[in-house]
N, C-alpha and C positions, 0 to 999 in steps of 0.2 A: 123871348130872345134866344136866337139860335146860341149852343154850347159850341161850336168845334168855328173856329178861327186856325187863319195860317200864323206860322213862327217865325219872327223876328227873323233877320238874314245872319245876326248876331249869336241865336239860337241853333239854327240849322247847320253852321261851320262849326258850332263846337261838338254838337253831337255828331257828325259827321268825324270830325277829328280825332274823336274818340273809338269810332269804327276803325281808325285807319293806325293812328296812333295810342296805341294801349298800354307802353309803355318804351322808355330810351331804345331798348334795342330794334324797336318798331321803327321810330323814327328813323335811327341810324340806316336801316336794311333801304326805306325809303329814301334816300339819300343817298347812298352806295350805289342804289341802282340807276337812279339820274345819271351818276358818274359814267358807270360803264355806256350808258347809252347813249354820252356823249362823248364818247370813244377813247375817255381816259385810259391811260396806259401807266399813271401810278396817282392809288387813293392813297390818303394820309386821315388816319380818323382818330381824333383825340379824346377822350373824357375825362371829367372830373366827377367823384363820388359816383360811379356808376350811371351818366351820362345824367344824373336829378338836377347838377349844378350849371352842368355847364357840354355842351357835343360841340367837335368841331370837325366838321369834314370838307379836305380841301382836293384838288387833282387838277390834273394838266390838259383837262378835256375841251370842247368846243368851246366852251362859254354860251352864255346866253345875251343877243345885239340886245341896241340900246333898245329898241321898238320892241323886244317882246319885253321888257323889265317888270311891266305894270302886270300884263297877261301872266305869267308865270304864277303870279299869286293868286290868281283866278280859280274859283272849285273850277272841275271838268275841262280843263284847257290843260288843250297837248298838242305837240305835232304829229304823235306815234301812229294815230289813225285818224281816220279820214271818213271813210265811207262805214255804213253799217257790215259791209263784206269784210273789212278788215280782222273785225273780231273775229272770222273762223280762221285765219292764221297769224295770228300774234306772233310777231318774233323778238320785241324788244322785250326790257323788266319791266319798266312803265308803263301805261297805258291810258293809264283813267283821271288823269291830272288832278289828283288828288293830293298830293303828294305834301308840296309844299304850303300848298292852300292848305291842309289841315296841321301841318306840324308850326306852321304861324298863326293859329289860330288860338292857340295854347301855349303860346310861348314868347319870346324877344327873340327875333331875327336878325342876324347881319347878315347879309351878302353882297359879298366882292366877287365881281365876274369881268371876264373881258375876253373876245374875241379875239384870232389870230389879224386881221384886218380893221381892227382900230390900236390907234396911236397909245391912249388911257382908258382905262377900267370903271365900271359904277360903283360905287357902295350905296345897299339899299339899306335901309331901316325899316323891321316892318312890327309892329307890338301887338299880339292879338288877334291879327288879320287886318290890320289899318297899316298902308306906308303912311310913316313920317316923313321920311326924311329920305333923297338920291343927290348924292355927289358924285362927281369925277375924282377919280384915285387911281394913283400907278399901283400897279398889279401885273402879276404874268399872267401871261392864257389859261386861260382855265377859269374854276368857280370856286371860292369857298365858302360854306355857309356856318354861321357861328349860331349855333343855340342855346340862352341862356333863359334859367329857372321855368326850366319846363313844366306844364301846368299850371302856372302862378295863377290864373285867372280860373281857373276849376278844381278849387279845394276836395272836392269829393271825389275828384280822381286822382289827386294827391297824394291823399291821404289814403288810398288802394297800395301805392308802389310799396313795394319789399323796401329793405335794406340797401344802402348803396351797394354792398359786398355780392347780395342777391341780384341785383342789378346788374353790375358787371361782370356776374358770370353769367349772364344772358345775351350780355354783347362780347364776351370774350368765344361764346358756342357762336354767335353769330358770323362775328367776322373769321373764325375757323371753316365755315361755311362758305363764305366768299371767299377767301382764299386760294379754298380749294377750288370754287365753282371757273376761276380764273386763272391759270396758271400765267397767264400771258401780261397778268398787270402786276405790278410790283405795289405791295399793301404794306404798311406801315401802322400800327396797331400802338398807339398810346396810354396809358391807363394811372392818373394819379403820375404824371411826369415820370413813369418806369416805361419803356417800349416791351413790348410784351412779343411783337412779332414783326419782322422784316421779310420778306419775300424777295426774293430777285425777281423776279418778274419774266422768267428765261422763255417761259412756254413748257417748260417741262413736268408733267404732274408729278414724276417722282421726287423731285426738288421740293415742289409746293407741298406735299406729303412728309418729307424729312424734315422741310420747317417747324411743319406742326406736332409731329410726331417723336423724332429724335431719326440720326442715323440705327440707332438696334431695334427699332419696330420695323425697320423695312426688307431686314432679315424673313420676318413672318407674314410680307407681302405677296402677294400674289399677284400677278399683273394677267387683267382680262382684254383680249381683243377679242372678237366675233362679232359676227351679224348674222339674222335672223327678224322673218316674219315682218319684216321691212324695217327693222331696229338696225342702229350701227351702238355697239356698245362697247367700251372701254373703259380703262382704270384700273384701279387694286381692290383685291380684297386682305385683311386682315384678319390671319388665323392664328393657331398654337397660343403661347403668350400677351397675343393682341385682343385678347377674346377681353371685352367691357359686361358689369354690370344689367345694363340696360341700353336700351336702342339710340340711345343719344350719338352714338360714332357714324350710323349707319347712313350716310350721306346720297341723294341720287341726283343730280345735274339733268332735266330733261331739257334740252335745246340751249345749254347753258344758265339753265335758273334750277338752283335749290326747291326741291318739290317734296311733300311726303305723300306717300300712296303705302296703302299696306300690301296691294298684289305686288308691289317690288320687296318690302320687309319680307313676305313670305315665300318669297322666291329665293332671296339672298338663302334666309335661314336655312330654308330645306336643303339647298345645296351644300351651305357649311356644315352641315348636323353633327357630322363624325371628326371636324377638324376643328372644331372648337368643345372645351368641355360643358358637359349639363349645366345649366343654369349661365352659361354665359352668351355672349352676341357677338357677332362678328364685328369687326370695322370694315369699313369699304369707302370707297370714293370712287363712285361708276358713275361714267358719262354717257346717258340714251339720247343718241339722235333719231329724231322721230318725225315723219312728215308732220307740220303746224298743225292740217286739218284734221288730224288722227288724236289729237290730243286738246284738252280743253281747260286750261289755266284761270281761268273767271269762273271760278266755282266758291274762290273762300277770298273776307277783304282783304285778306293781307297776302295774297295769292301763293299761299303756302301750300294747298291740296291738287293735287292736279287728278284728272278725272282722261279715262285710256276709252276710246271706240270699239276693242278689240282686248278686252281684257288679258282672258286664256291666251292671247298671241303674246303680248306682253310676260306672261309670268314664263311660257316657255322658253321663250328667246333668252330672257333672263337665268333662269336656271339653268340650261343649258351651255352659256356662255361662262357663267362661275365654275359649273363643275369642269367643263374645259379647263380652267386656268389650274383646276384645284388635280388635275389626273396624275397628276406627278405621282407616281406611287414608290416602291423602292425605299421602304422603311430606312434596310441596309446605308444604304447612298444619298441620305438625307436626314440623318440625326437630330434634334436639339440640341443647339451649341447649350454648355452648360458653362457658367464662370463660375472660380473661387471666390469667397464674397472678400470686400476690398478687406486694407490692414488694420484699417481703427475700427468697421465692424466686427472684425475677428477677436482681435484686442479685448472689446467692451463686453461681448460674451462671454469671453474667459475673464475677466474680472468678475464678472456678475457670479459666476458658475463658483469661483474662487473664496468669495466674501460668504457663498452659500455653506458649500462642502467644506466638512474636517480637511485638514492635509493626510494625504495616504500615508499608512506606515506597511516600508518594504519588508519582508522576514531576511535579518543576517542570513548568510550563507557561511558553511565550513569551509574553510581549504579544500577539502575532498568531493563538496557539491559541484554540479555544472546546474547550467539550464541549455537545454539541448532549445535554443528559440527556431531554428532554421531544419528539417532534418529533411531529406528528400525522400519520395514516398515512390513507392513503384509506379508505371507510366499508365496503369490502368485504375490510378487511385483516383479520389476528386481533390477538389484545393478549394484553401479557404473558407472550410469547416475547423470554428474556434472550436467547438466540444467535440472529442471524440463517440462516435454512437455509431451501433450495428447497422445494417441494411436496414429499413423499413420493407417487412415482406410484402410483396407486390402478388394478388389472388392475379391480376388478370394484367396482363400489359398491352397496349394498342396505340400505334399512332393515330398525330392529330389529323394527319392528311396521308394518301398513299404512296408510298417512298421505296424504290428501292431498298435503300437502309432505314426503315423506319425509325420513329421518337417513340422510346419507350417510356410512356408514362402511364400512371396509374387509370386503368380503363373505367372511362365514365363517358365516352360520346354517347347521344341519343339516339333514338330505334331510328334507323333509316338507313347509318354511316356502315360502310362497307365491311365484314367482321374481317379482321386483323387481328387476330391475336396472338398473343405469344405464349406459352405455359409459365409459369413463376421458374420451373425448374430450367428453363434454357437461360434465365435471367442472371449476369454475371452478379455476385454478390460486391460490394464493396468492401476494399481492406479496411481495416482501421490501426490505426497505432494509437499506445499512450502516453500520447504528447501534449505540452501546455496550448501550443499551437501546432496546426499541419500547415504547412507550407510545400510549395514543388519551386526547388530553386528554376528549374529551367523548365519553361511551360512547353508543353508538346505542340510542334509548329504544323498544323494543319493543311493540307494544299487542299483546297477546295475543287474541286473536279467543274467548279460552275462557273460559266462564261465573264458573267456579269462583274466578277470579282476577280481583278487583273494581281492584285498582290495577295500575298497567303496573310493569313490571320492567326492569332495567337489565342486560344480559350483560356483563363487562368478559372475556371469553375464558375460558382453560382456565390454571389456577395449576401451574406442575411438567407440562402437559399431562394432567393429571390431577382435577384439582378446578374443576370449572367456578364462577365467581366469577358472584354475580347478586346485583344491589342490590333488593329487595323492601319496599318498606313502610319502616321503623324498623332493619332488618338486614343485614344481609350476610347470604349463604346462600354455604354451600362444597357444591359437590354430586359426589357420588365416581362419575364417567363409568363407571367398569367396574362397580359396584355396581349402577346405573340401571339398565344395559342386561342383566346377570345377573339382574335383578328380573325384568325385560320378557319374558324370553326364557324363564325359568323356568314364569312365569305362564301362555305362550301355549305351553308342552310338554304343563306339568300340565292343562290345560283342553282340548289336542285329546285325550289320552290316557284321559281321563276319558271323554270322547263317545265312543271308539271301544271293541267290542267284543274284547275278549281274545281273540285267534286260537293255536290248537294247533297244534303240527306233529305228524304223526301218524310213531312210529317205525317202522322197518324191524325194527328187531328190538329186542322191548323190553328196559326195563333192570332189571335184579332187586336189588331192595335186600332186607338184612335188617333188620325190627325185631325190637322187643317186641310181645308180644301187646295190651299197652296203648295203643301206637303203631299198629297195627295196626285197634283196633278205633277209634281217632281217626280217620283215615284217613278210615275207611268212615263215621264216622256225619255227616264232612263232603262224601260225594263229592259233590252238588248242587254246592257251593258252590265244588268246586275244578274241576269239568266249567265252570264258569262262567267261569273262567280260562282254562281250555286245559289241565287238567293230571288226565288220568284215570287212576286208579291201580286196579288190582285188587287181593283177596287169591288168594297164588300158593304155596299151601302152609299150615303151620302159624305161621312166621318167614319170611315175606316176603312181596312185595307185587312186581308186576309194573308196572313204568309206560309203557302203550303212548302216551299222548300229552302233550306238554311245551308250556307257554306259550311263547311269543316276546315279548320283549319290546324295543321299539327294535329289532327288527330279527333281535334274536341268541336262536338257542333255550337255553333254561337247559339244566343241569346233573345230575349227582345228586347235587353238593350241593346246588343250586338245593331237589332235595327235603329234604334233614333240615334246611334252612331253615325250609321252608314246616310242618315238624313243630313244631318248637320255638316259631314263630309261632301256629300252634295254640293247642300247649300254652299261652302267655300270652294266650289271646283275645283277638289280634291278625290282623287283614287277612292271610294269607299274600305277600303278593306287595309290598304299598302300599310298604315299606321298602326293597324293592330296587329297583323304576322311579321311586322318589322320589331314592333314592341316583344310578339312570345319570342321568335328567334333571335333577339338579342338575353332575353331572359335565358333562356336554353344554351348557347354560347356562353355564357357567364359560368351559368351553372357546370357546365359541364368541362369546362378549360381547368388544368394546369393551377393549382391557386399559388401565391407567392407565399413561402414559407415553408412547402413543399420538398423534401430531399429528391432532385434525379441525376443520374448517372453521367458522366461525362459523355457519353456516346449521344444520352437524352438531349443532353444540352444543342452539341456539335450536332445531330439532326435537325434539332427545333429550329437553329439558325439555316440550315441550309435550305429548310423549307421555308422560311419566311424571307429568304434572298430568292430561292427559284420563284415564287409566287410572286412577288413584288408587291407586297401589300401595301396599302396607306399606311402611311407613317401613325396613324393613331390606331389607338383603340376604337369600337362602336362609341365608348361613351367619351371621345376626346381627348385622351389622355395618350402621351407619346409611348412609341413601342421603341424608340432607343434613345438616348441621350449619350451625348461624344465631351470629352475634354480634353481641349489639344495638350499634346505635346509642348506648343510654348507655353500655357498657361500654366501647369506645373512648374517648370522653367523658372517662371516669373513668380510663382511663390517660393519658390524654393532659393528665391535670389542666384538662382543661375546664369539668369540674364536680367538687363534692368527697364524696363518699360517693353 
């Protein structure tokens, strides 16, 4: 007796459903997208316990007529396509009428619908994938579908789900996702009878983005318009302060659907590198319009992955169009707002610090003592050095870049940078006094000879030796000395290494690595392009490859790792080399910058800023990190109870 028999129709809908519906937020996504593609203009999506007990999604959309009521529960029944040609341009979210046919197949269904052209509404009942029960019932236009005890009838998928709490935070990312993928419909987010999110529905993405974000993350928005390589792409991206954890923020819209692809994750990233810091990710909300047949969405069930005809066109249009939004440069003229933190966290720290620490005991004073607190210092002194202390002697002094009045600081750039030097003995010495504190009543008022900077600025020294203080405008500015000059020095690496040509050292006797034949025939069908580096490889056999000449880079000739690097780069259709001279030249910038904590001269100071206002550097550092931070004027103000909100 033959073993292999067909499955139950009972069997096949629930496995099936299980493909489609894998857990609430599954179902929900499948139902949200019915909505829109019957042209709702506002969802309302309810849960309980994290959508286990109870989903309820209703909207203002088409409705579904009495005659298709039964069809709609049908597996593979849809109107969205038609012909086999369809599938190579898909434009709705549904497609494969699946939708509803699996999430009743696992669950108790109501649905109320009704058409703009009838009088009354249906309610259906459907338990498992059987209708019970269809009445007539008043209703507005539109659909709502009620799902209750989802899974009840497949204990072993049940008994898979997380935690409610896990749960709706899966539909809480979700409908963050639709929100944003729509700005045109107005979302309504319910969770345990608290709304958790309202949309207006304006069409505006910056609105839909301040919904979910707050108005002070859109401070560290960047908004992308460009096109390119036949993409129309738009949205924000989120830097500085916006920077998350992990890629969960990092949202892409192809044709108006939620898609993940990593050639867009790696495109985003590389562009924000220097404007978010190490170990963090951007946020973004970018919208790719992309012709339908260019692109292919029936790759994953739950039509999460989308898959590109033109990869490399895709990740350059995309980087291209981020680093667009991101060119603002102008460290000067685009600060880090910084706020005083509010008054009951101020408060609770000094309690804590209080309950810690003895009380200080002050020394009486004679009649005959002062304490000189304030004393003014000659116009060539520094300020805001608590401890009095000598010059540190300076062997060599050189600026960071070539100046007119150059930054004299302690000489440490790398062999290549143009020699500049100063003798220690042309170097003004600093005065010092023996004071409790130094202070300069009235800071020396600067006029800046540079265009860009329409009002004079105030230098009041270096804060901790570290933060150079400058009154500007309405602000304070803190400026991070070792960051300026790791900017400077980065900038002026990456720009001569760029102009020069890749030189080879040619081996004495070559090096024989083994690949794959796959790797092998990589290899070969880039040699142009890696002979352009300096790194010429043969095939040397069946599994192997000869490599008689190696880039230099900085000086130093690679590796053989250096080459299963330059493979693996390949593989991801990446620059072979750009990652590693990006890597030593940011090592060599680091090292060779300005450190914080550092004593320089006031002149040091007043140069370091005029060249990092002439240059118009990124507001960050290589590794992220802001090169100034501002705090206005009212915000003192307001702690100072000067003024009141």
């Amino acid at each position: 007796m033959g073993k292999i028999r067909p499955l139950s129709e009972t069997l096949i809908g629930k496995i099936a459903a299980g493909e489609v519906v894998e857990r609430p937020a599954a179902a929900i996504k499948e139902l949200i997208e019915n909505s829109l593609d019957a042209g709702a203009t506002a969802v309302t999506v309810e849960i309980q316990e994290g959508g286990l007990a109870s989903i309820r999604v209703a909207d203002n959309g088409s409705g579904i007529d009495e005659s298709d009521i039964r069809m709609a529960f049908e597996r593979h029944a849809t109107s969205k396509i038609i012909r086999e040609q369809d599938l190579n341009a898909i434009s709705t979210l549904g497609f494969r009428g699946e939708a509803l046919a699996s999430i009743a197949a696992v669950s108790k269904v109501t649905m109320t619908t009704r058409t703009a052209d009838s009088e009354t509404g249906l309610r259906v009942k459907n338990e498992g994938g059987r209708i019970t029960d269809i009445q007539e019932t008043a209703c507005p236009v539109g659909t709502t579908i009620q799902v209750n005890d989802l899974f009840y009838n497949v204990p072993v998928r049940k008994g898979f789900m997380k935690k409610a709490g896990q749960e709706a935070s899966a539909v809480h990312e979700l409908i963050v996702q639709m929100l944003l993928s729509r700005p045109d419909v107005s979302f309504r987010y319910i969770s345990n009878g608290k709304t958790e999110y309202h949309s207006p529905g304006d069409g505006q993405t910056a609105t839909a983005l301040q919904t979910v974000y707050g108005s002070y993350a859109m401070k560290f928005m960047k908004e992308v318009d460009d096109h390119a390589n036949g993409l129309i792409i738009k949205g924000f991206v989120g830097i500085g302060e916006n920077g998350r954890g992990n890629r969960n923020q990092e949202m892409f819209f192809i044709n108006g659907r939620v898609m993940h692809n990593k050639i867009l994750n790696e495109a985003l990233e590389t562009a924000c590198r220097e404007r978010v810091m190490i170990g963090k990710f951007p946020v973004c909300a970018l919208y790719i319009t992309i012709p339908y047949e260019a692109v292919d969405v029936n790759i994953h069930p739950n039509k999460l992955e989308v898959r590109f005809r033109d990869e490399t066109g895709v990740y350059e249009a995309v980087l291209s169009a981020v680093l667009m939004a991101l060119k603002e440069n102008n460290a000067f003229e685009h600060p880090v707002d910084m706020t005083l933190g509010p008054k009951k966290e101020a408060e609770t720290v000094q309690n804590k610090v209080a309950s810690v620490l003895p009380p200080v005991r002050r020394p009486m004073l004679s009649p005959d003592e002062t304490v000189n607190v304030c004393k003014t210092l000659p116009e060539s002194a520094a300020v805001f050095q608590p401890t009095p202390r000598p010059m540190p002697e300076y062997r060599e002094i050189a600026p960071p870049l070539t100046r007119p009045d150059p930054v004299r600081v302690p000489s440490r750039e790398p062999a290549g940078f143009p020699e500049m030097r100063e003798s220690a003995a042309s170097s003004e010495k600093r005065e010092t006094a023996e004071v409790p504190v130094e202070m300069k009543e009235t800071a020396e008022q600067v006029n800046t000879i540079l265009s860009s900077i329409r009002k004079p600025m105030k230098i009041y020294g270096a804060l901790f030796n570290t933060y150079i203080l400058v009154e500007y405008e309405d602000q304070l500015l803190l400026v991070d000395q070792h960051a300026v000059h790791e900017r400077l020095l980065f900038d002026k690496l990456m720009k001569e290494h760029a102009e020069k040509a890749q030189a080879g050292q040619e081996l004495l006797v070559p090096i024989v690595l083994g690949v794959t034949n796959a790797e092998q025939r990589l290899l070969e069908d880039n040699r142009e392009a890696l002979e352009s580096i300096g790194l010429v490889v043969e095939a040397f056999g069946e599994k192997d490859v000869a490599v008689r000449t190696i880039p230099v880079i900085l000086g130093e000739a690679q590796t053989k790792e250096f080459i299963r690097d330059v493979i693996d780069e390949l593989q991801n259709g990446r620059d072979p080399t750009f990652e590693k001279k990006r890597t030593q030249l940011l090592q060599t910038a680091c090292k060779h910058a300005v450190k914080g904590g550092e004593s320089l001269t006031e002149e040091e100071l007043r140069s370091l800023l005029d060249t990092m206002i002439e240059q118009k550097v990124t507001p960050t550092c290589p590794h992220g990190r802001p090169l100034v931070v501002s705090i206005s004027h009212r915000e003192m103000d307001k702690k100072f109870k000067r003024i009141q909100n």
